[in-house]
Structures are given as structure tokens and as C-alpha cells.
N, C-alpha and C positions, 0 to 999 in steps of 0.2 A: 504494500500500500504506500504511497508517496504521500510524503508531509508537507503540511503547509508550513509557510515559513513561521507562524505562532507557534509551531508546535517546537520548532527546536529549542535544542538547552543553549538557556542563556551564555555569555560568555563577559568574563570577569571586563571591567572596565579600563582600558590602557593595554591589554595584551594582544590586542590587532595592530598589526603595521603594513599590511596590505600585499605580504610577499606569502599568504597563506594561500595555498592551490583549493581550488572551488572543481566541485566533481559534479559534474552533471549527468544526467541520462541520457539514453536518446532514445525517442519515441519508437515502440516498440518492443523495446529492449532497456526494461528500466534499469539492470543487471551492469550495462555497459559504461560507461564515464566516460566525461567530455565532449561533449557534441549534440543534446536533444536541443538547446533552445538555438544553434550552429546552423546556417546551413548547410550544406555538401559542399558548395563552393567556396566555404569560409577561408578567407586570409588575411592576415595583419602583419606590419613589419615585411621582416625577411627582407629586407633591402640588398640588394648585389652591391658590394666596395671593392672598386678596383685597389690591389695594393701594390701589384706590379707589373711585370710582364709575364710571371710565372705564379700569382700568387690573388685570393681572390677570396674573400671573406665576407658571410652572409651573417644581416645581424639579426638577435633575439627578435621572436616573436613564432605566429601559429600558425596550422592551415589544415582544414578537415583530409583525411586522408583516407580514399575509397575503401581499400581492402581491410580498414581497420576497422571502419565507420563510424572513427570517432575523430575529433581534431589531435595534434600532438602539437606542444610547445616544445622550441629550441629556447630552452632560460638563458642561454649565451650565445654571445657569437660565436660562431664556426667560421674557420681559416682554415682555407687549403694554401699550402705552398708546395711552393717543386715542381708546378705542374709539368708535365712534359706534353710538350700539344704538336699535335701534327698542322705545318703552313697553312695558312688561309680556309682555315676550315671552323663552323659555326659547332661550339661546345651546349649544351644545355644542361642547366642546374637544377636540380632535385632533391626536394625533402623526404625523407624515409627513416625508422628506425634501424639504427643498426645494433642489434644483441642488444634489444629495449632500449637502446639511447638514440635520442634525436640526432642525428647526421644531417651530413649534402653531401650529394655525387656531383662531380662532372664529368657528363662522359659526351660521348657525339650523337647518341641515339638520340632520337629527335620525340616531340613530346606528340601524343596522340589526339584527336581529335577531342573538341572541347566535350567533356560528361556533363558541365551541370553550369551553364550561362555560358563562361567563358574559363571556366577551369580545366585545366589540363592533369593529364598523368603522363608517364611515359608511356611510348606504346607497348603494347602488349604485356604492361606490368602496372597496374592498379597501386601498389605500395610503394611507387614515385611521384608524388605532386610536383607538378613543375613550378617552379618560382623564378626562371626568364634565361634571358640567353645570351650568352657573348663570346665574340667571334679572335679567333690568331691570326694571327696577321703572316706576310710572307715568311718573316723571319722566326716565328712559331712563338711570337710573344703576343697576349693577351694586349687588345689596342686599350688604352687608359680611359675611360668616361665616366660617368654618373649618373646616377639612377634614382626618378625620386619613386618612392615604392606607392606612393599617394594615384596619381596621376598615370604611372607604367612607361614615364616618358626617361628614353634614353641618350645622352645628349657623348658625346665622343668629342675627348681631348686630345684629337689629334689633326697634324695636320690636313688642310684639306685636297692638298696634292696626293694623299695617298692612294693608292691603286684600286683598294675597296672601297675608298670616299669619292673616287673621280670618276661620275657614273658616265658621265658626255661631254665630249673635248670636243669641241666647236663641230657639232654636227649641224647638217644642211640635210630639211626632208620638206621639197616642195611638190605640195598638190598630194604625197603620199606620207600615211602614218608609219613611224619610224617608232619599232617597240623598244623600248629601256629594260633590264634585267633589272634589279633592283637588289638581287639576294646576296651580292658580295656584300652590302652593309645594313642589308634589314633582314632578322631571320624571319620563319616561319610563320609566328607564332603573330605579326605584324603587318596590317593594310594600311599605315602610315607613315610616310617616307619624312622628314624634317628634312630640309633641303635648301642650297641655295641655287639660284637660277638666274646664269648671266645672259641678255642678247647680243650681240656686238654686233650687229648688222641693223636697215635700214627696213626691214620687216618685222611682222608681230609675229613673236613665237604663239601657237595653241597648244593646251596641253592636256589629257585626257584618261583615261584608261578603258580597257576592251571591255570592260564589263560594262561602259555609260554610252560607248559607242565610239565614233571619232569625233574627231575635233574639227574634221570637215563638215561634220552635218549638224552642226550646233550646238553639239555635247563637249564644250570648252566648260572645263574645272580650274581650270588658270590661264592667264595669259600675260606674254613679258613684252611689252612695247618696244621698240627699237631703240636700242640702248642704253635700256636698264635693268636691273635686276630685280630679284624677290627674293626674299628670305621669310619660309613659312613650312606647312605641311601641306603633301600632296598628298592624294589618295591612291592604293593602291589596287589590284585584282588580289586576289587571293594565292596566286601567284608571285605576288610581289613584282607585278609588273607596271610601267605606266607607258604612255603612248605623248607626240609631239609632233606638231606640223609646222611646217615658216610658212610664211605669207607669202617671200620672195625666196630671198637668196639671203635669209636671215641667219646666223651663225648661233648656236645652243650651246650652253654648256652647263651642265649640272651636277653639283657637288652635293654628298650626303651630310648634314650634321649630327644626325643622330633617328631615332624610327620612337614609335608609340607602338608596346603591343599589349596584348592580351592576357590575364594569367588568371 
């Protein structure tokens, strides 16, 4: 039978300091802890901090975890260092217990299709909640950015000459859509590119993606005037792709600052 909260025993006055763990049920299973008043999709904190090129440390907080059915807290931060990462390839971070203690992985399996709004697991493993993603660079060092865990917005401290950041080097595509990859600097898990966007030519860039149509037929989501630039978010296909037209003989070029995604 579940208690109301009258019924519990009192407790002395002054011996709460608020680091006491609160055990919850979850519906159905009043047996179980942590997680009935939770959604499925629950998460707080768990922030990504870059700390180096090899090294990347997620801070305290929680997140419901399918195969347990309950939430688990991380009470500390967890640091990985050492990592050994194989060039230019996208790692993804996961909460899971390890031998009943709260952990994170990184590894390169990529997280699974959203269970419950926009939460993810790893694929085909239920006891990985994903908590987001970042990418090594050619030299197989983790790129430096920031993460704010509120928002899911990713902002990258690196140059914007770099090879994963330098999506279009003065491209020209007139009368035809000319498609952009996107996924050297936005992973998966993200249909928002942060970006900057130069014209250098005497034409209106249009800019789009395949899911809205082209940017020939009035389905423009941005557009850069002849010789100016933007700095904002574009949208992407689910692919992580976007699309751009010139007017004339107008010059593109578009650098990533960072992506917005989902977790």
C-alpha cells in the first residue's frame, strides 16, 4: 500500500541538508525506485566538458534508463582521459551502470532511434542512454567546444578553417541545387547546423533543404545578398543535409560553428 506523505515519520529538526536520496516508485511496479513521478525520457545535467584532445568529462546529474526502468544519478562527474580515437570520426557518449555504479562510455556506435520524444539509447542496447556527441578531428584529437546541457546547443572552439568546419569554399550553383553534406561537423542525433555564411559575389545566394523543396521554387529558408554574410542556424534533412542556389555567378561559402541536437 503507498503512503501518503502525512503518514510518514516525522524527522528531527536540523538533520536535512538536502544530499538525502528520495526513492521513488514507478507506476506499476511500486517495488522498483526512482523513476514513477520521471518520465522515460527524463534528463538533467550530464553536461559534455571538453578537457582536451584526449580527454572529456561529463558532469553530475540523471537520466531515466530503459532496460532498468528507473532513472540513475551520476553524484559526480565522470572523466575519461586517454582516449584513443580513431581521425575524423563522430564518438557518442552514454550513461549506463557499470557493476551498479553510474558510468559513461565512448565509443563510435551510434545512438538509436528516438524511444520516448527525443531520447535516445544506443542501438540495439537499451542500458545506454545517450547524452550527445562529439567528433576527432584528423589528427584523432577530440575538437575543443561547449555545450550548454539546457538548450542541447553545441558551439566549437575551433578554428573555422578547419576541414570538418569548412562545409563550402566558394561554391557556384546556378539555376541548379547544389547539396551540402553536413555530417563532418553535425552528428546524427542533429537537424541544426549553426553556421556562418559568406556571398562574395554580385548574386543572392538561396538556401534550403530537400525535405522543404528547392530554393528555386520558393522554398528559401535563408538567403545571403551579394556581399554579405549570416551568422545563425540553418535547418537540416534528417540526413544532415542542406541545399543552395546563386542567382548568378554568386560565390558560397559556409563554415560550421557549432549544431543543436536532440537527447
Amino acid at each position: 500500500m503507498a503512503l501518503k506523505i502525512s503518514q510518514l515519520a516525522p524527522v528531527a529538526t536540523g538533520t536535512l541538508d538536502g544530499s538525502e536520496p528520495i526513492e521513488l516508485g514507478i507506476t506499476g511496479d511500486k517495488s522498483a525506485p526512482n523513476g514513477a513521478f520521471l518520465p522515460p525520457g527524463y534528463i538533467k545535467g550530464l553536461k559534455l566538458t571538453w578537457v582536451s584532445g584526449t580527454a572529456l568529462t561529463v558532469t553530475s546529474g540523471a537520466a531515466y534508463i530503459p532496460s532498468l526502468g528507473r532513472v540513475i544519478r551520476l553524484g559526480a562527474n565522470a572523466a575519461k582521459a586517454g582516449l584513443a580515437l580513431a581521425a575524423s570520426t563522430w564518438y557518442h557518449v552514454y550513461l549506463y551502470l557499470n557493476a551498479g555504479v553510474p558510468d559513461i562510455e565512448i565509443v563510435i556506435a551510434a545512438p538509436a532511434a528516438a524511444y520516448n520524444g527525443t531520447a535516445r539509447t544506443k542501438t540495439g542496447d537499451t542500458s545506454r542512454r545517450y547524452l550527445g556527441s562529439v567528433r576527432a578531428n584528423a589528427t584523432s584529437q577530440l575538437h575543443k567546444f561547449t555545450h550548454n546541457a539546457q538548450t542541447g546547443a553545441i558551439k566549437y572552439l575551433v578554428d573555422l578553417n578547419n576541414p570538418d568546419l569548412k562545409l563550402v569554399a566558394s561554391g557556384t550553383s546556378v539555376g541548379t541545387d547544389a547539396t551540402v553534406n553536413c555530417s563532418s561537423a553535425v552528428p546524427v542525433t542533429s537537424m541544426v547546423l549553426s553556421g556562418f555564411a559568406e556571398n562574395n559575389d554580385t548574386g543572392i545566394v538561396y538556401v534550403s533543404n530537400a525535405d522543404v523543396g528547392s530554393p528555386a521554387s520558393a522554398n528559401i529558408l535563408e538567403f545571403i545578398r551579394a556581399s554579405r554574410t549570416l551568422l545563425g542556424d540553418f535547418v537540416l534533412t534528417s540526413t544532415q543535409t542542406l541545399t543552395y542556389l546563386t542567382g548568378n555567378a554568386a560565390s558560397f561559402s559556409l563554415y560550421a560553428t557549432g549544431y543543436i541536437f536532440e537527447r
